[in-house]
TIVO-2410 file (N, C-alpha, C; in nm, 3 decimals):
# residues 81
REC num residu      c1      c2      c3 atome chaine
REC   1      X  -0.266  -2.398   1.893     N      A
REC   1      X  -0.380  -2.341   1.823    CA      A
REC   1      X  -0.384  -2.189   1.837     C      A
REC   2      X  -0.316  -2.130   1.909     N      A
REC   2      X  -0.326  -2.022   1.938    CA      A
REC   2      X  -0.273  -1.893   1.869     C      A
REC   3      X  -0.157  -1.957   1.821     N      A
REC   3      X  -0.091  -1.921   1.691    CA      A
REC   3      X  -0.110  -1.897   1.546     C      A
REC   4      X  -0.220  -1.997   1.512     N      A
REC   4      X  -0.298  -2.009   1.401    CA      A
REC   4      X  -0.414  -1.921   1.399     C      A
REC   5      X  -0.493  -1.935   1.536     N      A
REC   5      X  -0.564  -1.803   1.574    CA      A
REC   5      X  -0.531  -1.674   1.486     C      A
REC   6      X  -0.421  -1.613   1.572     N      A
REC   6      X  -0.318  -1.506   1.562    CA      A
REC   6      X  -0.309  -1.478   1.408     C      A
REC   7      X  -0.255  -1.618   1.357     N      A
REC   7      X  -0.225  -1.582   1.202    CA      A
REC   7      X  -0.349  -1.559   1.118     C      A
REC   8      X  -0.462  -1.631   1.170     N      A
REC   8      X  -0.602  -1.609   1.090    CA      A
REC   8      X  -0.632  -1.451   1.168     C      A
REC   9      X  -0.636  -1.409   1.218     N      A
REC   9      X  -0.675  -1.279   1.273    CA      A
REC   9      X  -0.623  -1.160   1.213     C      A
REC  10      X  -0.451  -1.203   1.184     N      A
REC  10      X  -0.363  -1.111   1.108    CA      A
REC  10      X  -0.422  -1.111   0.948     C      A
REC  11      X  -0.455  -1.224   0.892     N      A
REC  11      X  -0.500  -1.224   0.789    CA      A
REC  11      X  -0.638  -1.183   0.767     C      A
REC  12      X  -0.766  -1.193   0.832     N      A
REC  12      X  -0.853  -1.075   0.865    CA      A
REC  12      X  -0.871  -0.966   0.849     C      A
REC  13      X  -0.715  -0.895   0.898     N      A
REC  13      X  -0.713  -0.758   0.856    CA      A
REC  13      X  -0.681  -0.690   0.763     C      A
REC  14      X  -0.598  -0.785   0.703     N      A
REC  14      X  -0.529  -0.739   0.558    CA      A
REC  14      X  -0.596  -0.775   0.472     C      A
REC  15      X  -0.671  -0.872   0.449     N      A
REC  15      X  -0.748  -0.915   0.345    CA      A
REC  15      X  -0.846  -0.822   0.267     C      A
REC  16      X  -0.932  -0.796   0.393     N      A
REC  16      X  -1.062  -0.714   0.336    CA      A
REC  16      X  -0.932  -0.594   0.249     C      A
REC  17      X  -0.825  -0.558   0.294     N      A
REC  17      X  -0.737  -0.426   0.242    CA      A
REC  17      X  -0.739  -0.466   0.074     C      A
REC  18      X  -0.655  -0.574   0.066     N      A
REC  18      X  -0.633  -0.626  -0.044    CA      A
REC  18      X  -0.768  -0.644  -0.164     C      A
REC  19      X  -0.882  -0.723  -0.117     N      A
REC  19      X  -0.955  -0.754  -0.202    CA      A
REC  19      X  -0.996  -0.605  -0.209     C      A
REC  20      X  -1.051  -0.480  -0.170     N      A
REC  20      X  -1.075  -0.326  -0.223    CA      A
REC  20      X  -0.941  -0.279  -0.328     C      A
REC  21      X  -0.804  -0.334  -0.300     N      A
REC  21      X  -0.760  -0.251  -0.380    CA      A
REC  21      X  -0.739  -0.314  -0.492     C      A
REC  22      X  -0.798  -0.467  -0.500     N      A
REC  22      X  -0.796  -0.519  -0.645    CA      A
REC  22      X  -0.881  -0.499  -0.694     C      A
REC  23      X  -1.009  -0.492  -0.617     N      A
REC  23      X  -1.159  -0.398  -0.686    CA      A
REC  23      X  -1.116  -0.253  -0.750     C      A
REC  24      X  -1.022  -0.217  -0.670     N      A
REC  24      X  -1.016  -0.072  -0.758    CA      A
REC  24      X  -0.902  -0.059  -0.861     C      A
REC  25      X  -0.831  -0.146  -0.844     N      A
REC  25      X  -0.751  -0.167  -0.994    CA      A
REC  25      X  -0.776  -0.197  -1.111     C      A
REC  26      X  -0.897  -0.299  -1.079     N      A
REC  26      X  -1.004  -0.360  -1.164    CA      A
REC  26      X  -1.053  -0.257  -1.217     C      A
REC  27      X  -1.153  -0.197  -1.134     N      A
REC  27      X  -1.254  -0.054  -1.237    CA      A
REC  27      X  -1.139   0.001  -1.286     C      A
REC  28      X  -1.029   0.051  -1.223     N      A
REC  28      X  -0.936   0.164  -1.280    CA      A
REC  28      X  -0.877   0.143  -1.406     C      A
REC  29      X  -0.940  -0.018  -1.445     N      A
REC  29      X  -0.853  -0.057  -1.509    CA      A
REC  29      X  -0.657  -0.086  -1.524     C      A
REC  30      X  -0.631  -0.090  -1.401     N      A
REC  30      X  -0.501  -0.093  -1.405    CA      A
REC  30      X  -0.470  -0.242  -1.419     C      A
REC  31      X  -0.514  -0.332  -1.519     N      A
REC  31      X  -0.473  -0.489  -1.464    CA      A
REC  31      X  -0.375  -0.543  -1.488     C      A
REC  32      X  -0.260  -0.428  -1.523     N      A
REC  32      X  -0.145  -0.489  -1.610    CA      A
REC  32      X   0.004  -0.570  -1.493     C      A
REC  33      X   0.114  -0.557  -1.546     N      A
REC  33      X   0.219  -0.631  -1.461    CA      A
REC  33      X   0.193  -0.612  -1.307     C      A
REC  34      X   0.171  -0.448  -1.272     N      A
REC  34      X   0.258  -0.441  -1.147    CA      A
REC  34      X   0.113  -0.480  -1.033     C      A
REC  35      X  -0.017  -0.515  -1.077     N      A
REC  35      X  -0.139  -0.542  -0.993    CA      A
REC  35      X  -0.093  -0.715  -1.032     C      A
REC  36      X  -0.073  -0.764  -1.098     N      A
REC  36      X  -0.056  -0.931  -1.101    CA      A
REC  36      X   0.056  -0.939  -1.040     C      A
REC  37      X   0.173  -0.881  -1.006     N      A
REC  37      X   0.291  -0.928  -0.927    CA      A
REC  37      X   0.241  -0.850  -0.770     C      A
REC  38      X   0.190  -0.757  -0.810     N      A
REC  38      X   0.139  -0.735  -0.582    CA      A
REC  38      X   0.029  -0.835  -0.580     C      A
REC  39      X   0.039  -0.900  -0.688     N      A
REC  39      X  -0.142  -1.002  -0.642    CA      A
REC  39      X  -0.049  -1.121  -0.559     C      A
REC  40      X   0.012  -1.167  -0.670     N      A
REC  40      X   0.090  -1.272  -0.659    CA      A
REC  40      X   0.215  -1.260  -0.503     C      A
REC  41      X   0.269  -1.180  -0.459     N      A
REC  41      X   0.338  -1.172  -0.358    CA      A
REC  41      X   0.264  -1.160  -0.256     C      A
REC  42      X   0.116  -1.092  -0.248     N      A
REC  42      X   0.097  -1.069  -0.167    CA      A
REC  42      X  -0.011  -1.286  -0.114     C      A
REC  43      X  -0.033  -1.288  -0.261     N      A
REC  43      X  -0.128  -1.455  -0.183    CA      A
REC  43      X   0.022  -1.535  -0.124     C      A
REC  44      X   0.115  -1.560  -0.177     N      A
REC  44      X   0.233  -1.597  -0.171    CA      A
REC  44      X   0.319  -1.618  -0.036     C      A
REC  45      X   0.306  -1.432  -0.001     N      A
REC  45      X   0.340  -1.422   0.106    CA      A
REC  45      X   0.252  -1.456   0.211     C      A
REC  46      X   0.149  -1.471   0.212     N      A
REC  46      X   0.068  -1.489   0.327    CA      A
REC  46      X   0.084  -1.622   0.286     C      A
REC  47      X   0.044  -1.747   0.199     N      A
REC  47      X   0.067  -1.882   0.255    CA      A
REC  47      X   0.188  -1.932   0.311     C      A
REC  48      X   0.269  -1.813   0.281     N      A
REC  48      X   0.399  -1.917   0.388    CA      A
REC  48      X   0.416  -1.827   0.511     C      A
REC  49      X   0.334  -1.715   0.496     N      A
REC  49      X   0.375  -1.648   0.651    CA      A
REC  49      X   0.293  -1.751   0.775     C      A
REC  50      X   0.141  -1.848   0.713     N      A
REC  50      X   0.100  -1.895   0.805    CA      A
REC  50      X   0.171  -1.985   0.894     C      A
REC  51      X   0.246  -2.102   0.787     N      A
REC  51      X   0.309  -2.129   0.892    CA      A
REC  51      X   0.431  -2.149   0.978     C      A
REC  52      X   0.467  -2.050   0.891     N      A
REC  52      X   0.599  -1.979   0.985    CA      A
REC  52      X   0.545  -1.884   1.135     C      A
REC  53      X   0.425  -1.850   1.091     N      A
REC  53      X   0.402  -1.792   1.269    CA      A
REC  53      X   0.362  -1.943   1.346     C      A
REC  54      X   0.236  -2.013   1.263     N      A
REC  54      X   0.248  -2.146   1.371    CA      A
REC  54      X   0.366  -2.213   1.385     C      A
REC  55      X   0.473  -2.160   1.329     N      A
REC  55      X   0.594  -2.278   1.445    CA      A
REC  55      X   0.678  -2.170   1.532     C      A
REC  56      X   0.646  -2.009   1.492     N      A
REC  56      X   0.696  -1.988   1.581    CA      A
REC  56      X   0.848  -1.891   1.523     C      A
REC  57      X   0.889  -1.865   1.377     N      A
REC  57      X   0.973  -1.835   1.363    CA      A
REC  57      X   0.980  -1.699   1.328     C      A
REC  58      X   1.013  -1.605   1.414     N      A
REC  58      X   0.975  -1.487   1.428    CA      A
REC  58      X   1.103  -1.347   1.313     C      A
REC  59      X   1.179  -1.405   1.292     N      A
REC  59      X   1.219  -1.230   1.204    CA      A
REC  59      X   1.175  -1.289   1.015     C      A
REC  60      X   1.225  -1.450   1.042     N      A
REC  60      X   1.198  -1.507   0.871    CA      A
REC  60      X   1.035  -1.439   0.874     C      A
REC  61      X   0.960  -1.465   0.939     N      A
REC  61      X   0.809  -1.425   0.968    CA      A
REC  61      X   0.774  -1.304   0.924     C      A
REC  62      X   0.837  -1.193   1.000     N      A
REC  62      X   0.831  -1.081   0.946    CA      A
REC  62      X   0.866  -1.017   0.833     C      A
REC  63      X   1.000  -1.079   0.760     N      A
REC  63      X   1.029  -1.030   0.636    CA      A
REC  63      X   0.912  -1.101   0.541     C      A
REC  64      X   0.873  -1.189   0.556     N      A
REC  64      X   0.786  -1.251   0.447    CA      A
REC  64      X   0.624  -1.140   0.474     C      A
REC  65      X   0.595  -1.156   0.607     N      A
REC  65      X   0.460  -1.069   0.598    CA      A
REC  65      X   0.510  -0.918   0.551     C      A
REC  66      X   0.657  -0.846   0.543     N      A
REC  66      X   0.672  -0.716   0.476    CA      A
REC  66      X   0.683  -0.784   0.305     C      A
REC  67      X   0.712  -0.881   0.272     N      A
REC  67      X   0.665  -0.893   0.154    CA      A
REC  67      X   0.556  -0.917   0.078     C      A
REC  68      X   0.369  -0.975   0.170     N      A
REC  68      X   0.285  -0.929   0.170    CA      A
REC  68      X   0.241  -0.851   0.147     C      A
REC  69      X   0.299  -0.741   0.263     N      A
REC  69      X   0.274  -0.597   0.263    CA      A
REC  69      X   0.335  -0.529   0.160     C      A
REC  70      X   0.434  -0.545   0.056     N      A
REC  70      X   0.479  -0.475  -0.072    CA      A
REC  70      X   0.406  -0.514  -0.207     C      A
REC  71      X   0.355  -0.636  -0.195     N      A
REC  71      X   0.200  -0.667  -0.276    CA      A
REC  71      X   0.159  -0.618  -0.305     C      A
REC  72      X   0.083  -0.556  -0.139     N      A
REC  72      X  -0.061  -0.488  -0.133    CA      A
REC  72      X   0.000  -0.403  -0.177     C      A
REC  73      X   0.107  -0.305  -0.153     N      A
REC  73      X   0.105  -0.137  -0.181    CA      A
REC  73      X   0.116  -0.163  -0.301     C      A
REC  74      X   0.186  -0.241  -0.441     N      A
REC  74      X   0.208  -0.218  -0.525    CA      A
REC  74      X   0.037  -0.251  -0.590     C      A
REC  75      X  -0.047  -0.318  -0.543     N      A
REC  75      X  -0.187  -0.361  -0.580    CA      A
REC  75      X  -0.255  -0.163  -0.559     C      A
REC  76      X  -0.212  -0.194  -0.468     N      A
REC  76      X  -0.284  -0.045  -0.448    CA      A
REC  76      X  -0.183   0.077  -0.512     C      A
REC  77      X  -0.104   0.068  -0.555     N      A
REC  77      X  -0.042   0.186  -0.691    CA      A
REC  77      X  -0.047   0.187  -0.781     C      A
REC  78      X  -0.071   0.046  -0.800     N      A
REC  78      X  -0.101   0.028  -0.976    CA      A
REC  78      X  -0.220   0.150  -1.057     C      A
REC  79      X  -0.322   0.161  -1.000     N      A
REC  79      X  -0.411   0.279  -1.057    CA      A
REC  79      X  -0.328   0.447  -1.091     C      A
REC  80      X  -0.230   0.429  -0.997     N      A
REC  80      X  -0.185   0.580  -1.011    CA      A
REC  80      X  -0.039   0.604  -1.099     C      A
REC  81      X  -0.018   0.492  -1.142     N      A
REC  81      X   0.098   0.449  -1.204    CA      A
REC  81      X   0.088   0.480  -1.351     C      A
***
Protein backbone atom coordinates (compact mmCIF):
# COMPACT_ATOMS: atom_id res chain seq x y z
CA UNK A 1 0.00 0.00 0.00
CA UNK A 2 2.65 2.14 0.37
CA UNK A 3 3.53 2.42 -3.07
CA UNK A 4 0.18 3.39 -4.25
CA UNK A 5 0.38 6.00 -1.52
CA UNK A 6 3.57 7.32 -3.24
CA UNK A 7 1.95 7.08 -6.67
CA UNK A 8 -1.30 8.97 -5.49
CA UNK A 9 0.91 11.66 -3.87
CA UNK A 10 3.07 11.93 -7.11
CA UNK A 11 -0.08 12.42 -8.88
CA UNK A 12 -1.27 15.21 -6.43
CA UNK A 13 1.33 17.21 -7.57
CA UNK A 14 1.15 17.17 -11.07
CA UNK A 15 -2.35 17.27 -11.45
CA UNK A 16 -3.43 20.52 -9.97
CA UNK A 17 -0.18 21.57 -12.81
CA UNK A 18 -2.01 20.07 -15.58
CA UNK A 19 -5.66 20.94 -14.98
CA UNK A 20 -4.28 25.16 -14.87
CA UNK A 21 -2.56 24.63 -17.99
CA UNK A 22 -5.59 23.19 -19.73
CA UNK A 23 -7.60 26.07 -18.18
CA UNK A 24 -5.25 28.28 -19.86
CA UNK A 25 -5.18 26.75 -23.19
CA UNK A 26 -8.78 26.77 -23.02
CA UNK A 27 -9.19 30.74 -22.51
CA UNK A 28 -6.10 31.11 -24.82
CA UNK A 29 -7.89 29.39 -26.98
CA UNK A 30 -5.19 27.12 -28.04
CA UNK A 31 -7.43 23.80 -28.33
CA UNK A 32 -5.96 22.54 -31.36
CA UNK A 33 -3.52 19.22 -32.01
CA UNK A 34 -0.64 19.88 -29.81
CA UNK A 35 -3.06 20.60 -26.24
CA UNK A 36 -5.15 17.19 -27.25
CA UNK A 37 -1.91 15.10 -27.73
CA UNK A 38 -0.13 16.65 -24.21
CA UNK A 39 -3.77 15.93 -22.91
CA UNK A 40 -3.74 12.56 -24.09
CA UNK A 41 -0.01 11.48 -23.07
CA UNK A 42 -0.10 13.07 -20.25
CA UNK A 43 -3.77 10.96 -18.78
CA UNK A 44 -2.04 7.98 -20.56
CA UNK A 45 1.03 8.27 -19.02
CA UNK A 46 -0.04 8.51 -15.62
CA UNK A 47 -2.51 5.38 -15.86
CA UNK A 48 0.21 3.15 -16.57
CA UNK A 49 2.83 4.90 -14.50
CA UNK A 50 0.43 3.81 -11.48
CA UNK A 51 1.03 0.62 -11.71
CA UNK A 52 4.26 0.23 -12.69
CA UNK A 53 5.38 2.09 -9.41
CA UNK A 54 2.97 -0.37 -7.40
CA UNK A 55 4.96 -3.34 -8.59
CA UNK A 56 7.90 -1.73 -8.29
CA UNK A 57 9.47 -1.28 -11.76
CA UNK A 58 11.68 1.46 -11.55
CA UNK A 59 13.56 2.96 -14.99
CA UNK A 60 10.24 1.53 -17.37
CA UNK A 61 8.56 3.90 -14.48
CA UNK A 62 10.44 6.72 -15.10
CA UNK A 63 10.46 6.92 -18.81
CA UNK A 64 6.69 6.70 -18.82
CA UNK A 65 6.24 9.47 -15.93
CA UNK A 66 8.94 11.68 -18.43
CA UNK A 67 6.30 10.99 -20.90
CA UNK A 68 3.63 12.52 -18.63
CA UNK A 69 5.82 15.13 -18.09
CA UNK A 70 6.14 15.95 -22.11
CA UNK A 71 2.20 16.19 -22.08
CA UNK A 72 2.12 18.63 -19.61
CA UNK A 73 4.88 20.88 -21.24
CA UNK A 74 3.39 20.51 -24.59
CA UNK A 75 -0.32 21.38 -22.72
CA UNK A 76 1.40 24.19 -21.37
CA UNK A 77 3.03 25.52 -24.93
CA UNK A 78 0.34 25.16 -26.82
CA UNK A 79 -0.82 28.97 -26.00
CA UNK A 80 2.55 30.29 -27.14
CA UNK A 81 2.78 28.26 -30.19
Amino acid sequence: TGRLERAQSNLYETLPLFIGAVLIAHVAGANGAMTAWGSALYFWGRVVFVPLYAVGIPFIRSLVWLVSLAGLVMVLAAPFI
